[in-house]
C-alpha positions as CSV (number, residue, x, y, z in Angstrom):
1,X,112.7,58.4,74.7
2,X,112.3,55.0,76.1
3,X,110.9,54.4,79.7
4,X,112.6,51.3,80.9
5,X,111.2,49.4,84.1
6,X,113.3,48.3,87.1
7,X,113.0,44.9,88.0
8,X,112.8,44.8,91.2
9,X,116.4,43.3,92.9
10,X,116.1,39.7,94.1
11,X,114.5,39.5,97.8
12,X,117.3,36.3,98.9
13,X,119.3,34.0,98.0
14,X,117.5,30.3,97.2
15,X,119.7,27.4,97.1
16,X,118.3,24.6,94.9
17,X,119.6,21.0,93.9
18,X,119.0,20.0,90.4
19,X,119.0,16.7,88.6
20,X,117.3,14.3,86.2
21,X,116.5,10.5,86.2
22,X,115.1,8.6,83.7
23,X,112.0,6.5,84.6
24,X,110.1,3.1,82.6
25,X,108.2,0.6,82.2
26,X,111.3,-2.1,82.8
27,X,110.2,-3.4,86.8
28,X,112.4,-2.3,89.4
29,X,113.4,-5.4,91.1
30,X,114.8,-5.0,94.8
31,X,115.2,-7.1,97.9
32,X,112.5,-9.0,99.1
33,X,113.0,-11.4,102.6
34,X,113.1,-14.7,101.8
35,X,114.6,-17.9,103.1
36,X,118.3,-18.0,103.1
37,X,119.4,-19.2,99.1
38,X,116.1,-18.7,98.0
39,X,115.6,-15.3,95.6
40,X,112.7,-13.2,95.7
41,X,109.7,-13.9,93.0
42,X,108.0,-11.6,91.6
43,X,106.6,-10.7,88.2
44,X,108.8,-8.6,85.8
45,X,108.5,-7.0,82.4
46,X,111.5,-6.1,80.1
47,X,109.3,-3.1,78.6
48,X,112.3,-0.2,77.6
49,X,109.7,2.6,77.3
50,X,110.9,5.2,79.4
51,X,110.2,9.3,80.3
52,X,113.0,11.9,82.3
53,X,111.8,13.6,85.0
54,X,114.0,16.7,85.5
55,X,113.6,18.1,89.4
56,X,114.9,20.9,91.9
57,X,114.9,20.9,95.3
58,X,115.8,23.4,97.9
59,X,117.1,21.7,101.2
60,X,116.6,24.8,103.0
61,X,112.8,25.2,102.8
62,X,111.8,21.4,101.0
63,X,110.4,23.4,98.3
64,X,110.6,21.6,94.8
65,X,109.3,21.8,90.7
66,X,109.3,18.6,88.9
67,X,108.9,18.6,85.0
68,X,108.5,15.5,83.2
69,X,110.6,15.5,79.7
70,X,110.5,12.7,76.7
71,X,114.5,13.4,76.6
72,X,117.6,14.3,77.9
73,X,118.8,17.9,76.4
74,X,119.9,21.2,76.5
75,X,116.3,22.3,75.0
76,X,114.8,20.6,77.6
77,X,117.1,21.7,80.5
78,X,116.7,25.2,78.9
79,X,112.5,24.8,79.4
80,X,113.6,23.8,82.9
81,X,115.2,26.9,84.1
82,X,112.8,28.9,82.8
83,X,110.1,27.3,84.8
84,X,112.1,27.2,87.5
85,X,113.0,31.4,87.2
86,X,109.0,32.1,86.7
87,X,108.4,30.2,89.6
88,X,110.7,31.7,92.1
89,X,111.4,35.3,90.4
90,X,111.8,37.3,93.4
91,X,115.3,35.0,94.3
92,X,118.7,34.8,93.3
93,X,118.2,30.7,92.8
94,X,121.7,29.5,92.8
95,X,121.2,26.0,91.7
96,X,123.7,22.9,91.6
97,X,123.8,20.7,88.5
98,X,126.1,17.9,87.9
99,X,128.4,18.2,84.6
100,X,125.9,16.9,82.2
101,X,127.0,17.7,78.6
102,X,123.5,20.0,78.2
103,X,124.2,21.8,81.0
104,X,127.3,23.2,79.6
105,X,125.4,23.9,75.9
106,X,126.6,27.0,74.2
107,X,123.0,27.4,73.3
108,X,121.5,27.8,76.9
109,X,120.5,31.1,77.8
110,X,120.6,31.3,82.0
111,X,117.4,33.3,83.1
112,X,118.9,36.6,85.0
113,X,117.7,34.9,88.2
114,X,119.7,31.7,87.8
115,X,123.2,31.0,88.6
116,X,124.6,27.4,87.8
117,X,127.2,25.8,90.0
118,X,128.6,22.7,88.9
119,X,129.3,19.8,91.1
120,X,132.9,17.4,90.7
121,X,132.8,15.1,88.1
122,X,131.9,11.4,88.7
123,X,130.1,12.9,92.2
124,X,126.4,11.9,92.5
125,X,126.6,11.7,96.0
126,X,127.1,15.6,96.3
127,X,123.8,15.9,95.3
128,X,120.7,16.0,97.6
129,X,118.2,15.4,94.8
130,X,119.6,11.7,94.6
131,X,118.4,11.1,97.9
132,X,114.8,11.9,96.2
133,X,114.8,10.1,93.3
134,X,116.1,7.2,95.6
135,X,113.0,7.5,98.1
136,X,110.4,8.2,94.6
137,X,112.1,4.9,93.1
138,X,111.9,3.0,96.2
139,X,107.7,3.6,95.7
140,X,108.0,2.0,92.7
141,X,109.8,-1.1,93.1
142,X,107.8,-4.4,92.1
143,X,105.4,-2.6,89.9
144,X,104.5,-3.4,86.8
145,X,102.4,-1.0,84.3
146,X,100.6,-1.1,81.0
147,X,102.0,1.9,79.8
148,X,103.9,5.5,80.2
149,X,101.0,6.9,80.9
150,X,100.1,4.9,84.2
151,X,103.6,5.2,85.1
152,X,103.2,9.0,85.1
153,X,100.0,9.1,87.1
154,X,101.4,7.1,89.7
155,X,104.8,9.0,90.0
156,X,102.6,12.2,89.8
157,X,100.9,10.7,93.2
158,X,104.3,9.6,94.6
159,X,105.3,13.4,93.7
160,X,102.0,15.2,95.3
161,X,102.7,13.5,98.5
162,X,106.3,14.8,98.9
163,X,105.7,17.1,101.3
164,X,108.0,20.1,102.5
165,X,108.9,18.0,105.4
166,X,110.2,14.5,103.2
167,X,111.7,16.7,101.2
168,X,114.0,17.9,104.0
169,X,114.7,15.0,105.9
170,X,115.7,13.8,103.0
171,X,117.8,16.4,101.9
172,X,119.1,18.6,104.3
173,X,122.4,17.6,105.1
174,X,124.3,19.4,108.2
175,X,127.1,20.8,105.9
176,X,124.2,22.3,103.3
177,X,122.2,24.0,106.2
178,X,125.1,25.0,108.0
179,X,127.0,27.0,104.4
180,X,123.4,28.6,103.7
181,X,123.6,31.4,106.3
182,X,126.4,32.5,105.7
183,X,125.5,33.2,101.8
184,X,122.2,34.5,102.5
């Protein structure tokens, strides 16, 4: 006879954000001031090399888990999950995703502590986590580097230094802090 182990029921309700952007070598230009007609100089590099970053964020608590990825895919966005399941195991994490093809595969296998909710189609702006990679691209405007590697250790930085409290202000919306109660 088999002994089977209780896992132990999940201690709340975590609301997370989930998205990916893609991240290269190509300089992000932006607005610089300059006399009126005059455009802003700046070097620039045409470089296509580029690297996903896949991230969750929870608006609640400004808790996050950033993986970096060579692609877009349902393996990847599988890897993901997991990740995100080990690191918060003791929480139902209910996370929102947009309606990218992989997160729909027939192959993903949702970790027990995971449930998916799917934002409109077409709707970035219904997702928190653009706010981030907004802020994280913003630190990287102008910039120019050798190679993915340098790009990495300087996102990396960017990424240590979002504190819980970034996170939030940039994140928690009135509408999302005021629904959260009333789950929990």
């Amino acid at each position: 006879m088999e002994s089977t182990v209780e896992e132990p029921a999940p201690q709340g309700i975590k609301y997370w954000c989930e998205d990916e952007t893609r991240l290269g070598l190509k300089t992000r230009e932006s607005s610089r001031i300059t006399a009126l007609g005059i455009k802003p100089i700046g070097q620039v590099q045409w470089n296509f090399k580029a690297y996903y970053l896949y991230g969750a964020i929870a608006p609640q608590t400004g808790e996050s888990l950033f993986l970096e990825f060579s692609h877009l895919d349902g393996d990847c966005f599988q890897i993901f999950l997991n990740e995100l399941s080990k690191a918060f195991p003791h929480n139902l994490n209910v996370v929102q995703v947009d309606n990218g093809r992989f997160h729909h595969s027939n192959k993903l296998e949702i970790p027990e502590n995971i449930l998916l909710i799917f934002q409109p189609p077409y709707s970035p702006e219904l997702n928190p986590i653009e706010r981030v990679w907004q802020f994280l691209k913003q630190q990287l405007n102008w910039e120019i580097y050798q190679n993915l590697e340098n790009l990495k250790e300087r996102v990396g930085s960017i990424i240590e230094d979002l504190s819980p409290e970034i996170i939030r202000s940039l994140t928690s919306w009135d509408y999302i802090l005021e629904a959260l109660p009333t789950v929990a």
